[in-house]
N, C-alpha and C positions, 0 to 999 in steps of 0.2 A: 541535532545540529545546534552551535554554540551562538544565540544571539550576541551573547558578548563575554566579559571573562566569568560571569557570574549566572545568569541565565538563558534556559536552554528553549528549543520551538514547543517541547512539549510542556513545558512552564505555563505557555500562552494559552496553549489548549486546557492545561486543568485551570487557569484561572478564570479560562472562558467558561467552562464545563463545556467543550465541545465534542462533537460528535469526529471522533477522527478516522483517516482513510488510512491504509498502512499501504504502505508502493513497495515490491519489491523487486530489485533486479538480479537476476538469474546468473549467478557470478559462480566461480568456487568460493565457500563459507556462506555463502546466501541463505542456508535453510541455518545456519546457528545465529547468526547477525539476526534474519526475522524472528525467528524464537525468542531471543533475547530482547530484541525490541517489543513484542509482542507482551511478553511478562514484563515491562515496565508500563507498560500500558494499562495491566491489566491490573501490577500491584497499584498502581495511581487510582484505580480505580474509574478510567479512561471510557466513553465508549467506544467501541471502532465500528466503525459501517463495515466494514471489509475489508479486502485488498486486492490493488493490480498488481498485475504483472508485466513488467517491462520489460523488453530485451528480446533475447532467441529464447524463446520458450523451451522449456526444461520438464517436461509431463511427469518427469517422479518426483523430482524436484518440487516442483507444482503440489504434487500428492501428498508426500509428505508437509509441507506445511499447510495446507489444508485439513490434515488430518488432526494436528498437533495445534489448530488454532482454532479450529471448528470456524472458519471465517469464512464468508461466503464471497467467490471470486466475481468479483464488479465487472472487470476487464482488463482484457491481454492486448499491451501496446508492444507490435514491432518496431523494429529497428528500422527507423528513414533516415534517407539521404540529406532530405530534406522536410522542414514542416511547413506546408502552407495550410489555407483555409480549408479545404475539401477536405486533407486528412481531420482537420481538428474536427469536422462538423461530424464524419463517420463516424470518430470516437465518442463526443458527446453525444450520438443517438448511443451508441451500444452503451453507453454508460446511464442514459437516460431507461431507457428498456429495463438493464438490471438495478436499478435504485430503488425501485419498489416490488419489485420482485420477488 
């Protein structure tokens, strides 16, 4: 994502050395768009904690870039109507659970 005409979000991250989370949403091209995300991450020499999944979950989908990223899956966010606090607290415990995991 383009912070501006010259630097990008993963700019921030290798200048931080940060440890980054890779999100992906379960679209048609999802599994080439991650892949290819994924190898810039990786030529950057990037760390990635893992990655969610967002959306209607996709279980081959799923598998194959698990397979192809060897990334281990934090957690799977549905699809709301709406967000309030009780969803967020749900998700930050299952997110919590597999971070050290």
């Amino acid at each position: 994502m383009p912070l501006n005409d010259h630097e990008f979000v993963i700019d921030l991250a290798q200048h931080f050395d940060a440890e980054v989370i890779l999100v992906a949403d379960l679209y048609l091209g999802s599994i080439n768009h991650t892949l290819l995300t994924f190898r810039e991450l990786s030529q950057r020499k990037l760390k990635v904690k893992g990655i969610i999944f967002n959306g209607v979950s996709n279980s081959e989908s799923e598998r194959i870039i698990l397979h192809h990223t060897q990334l281990k899956c934090l957690l799977r966010i549905d699809r709301k109507e709406k967000l309030d606090r009780d969803i967020v607290k749900k998700y930050a415990g299952i997110l919590r659970a597999s971070w050290h995991g």
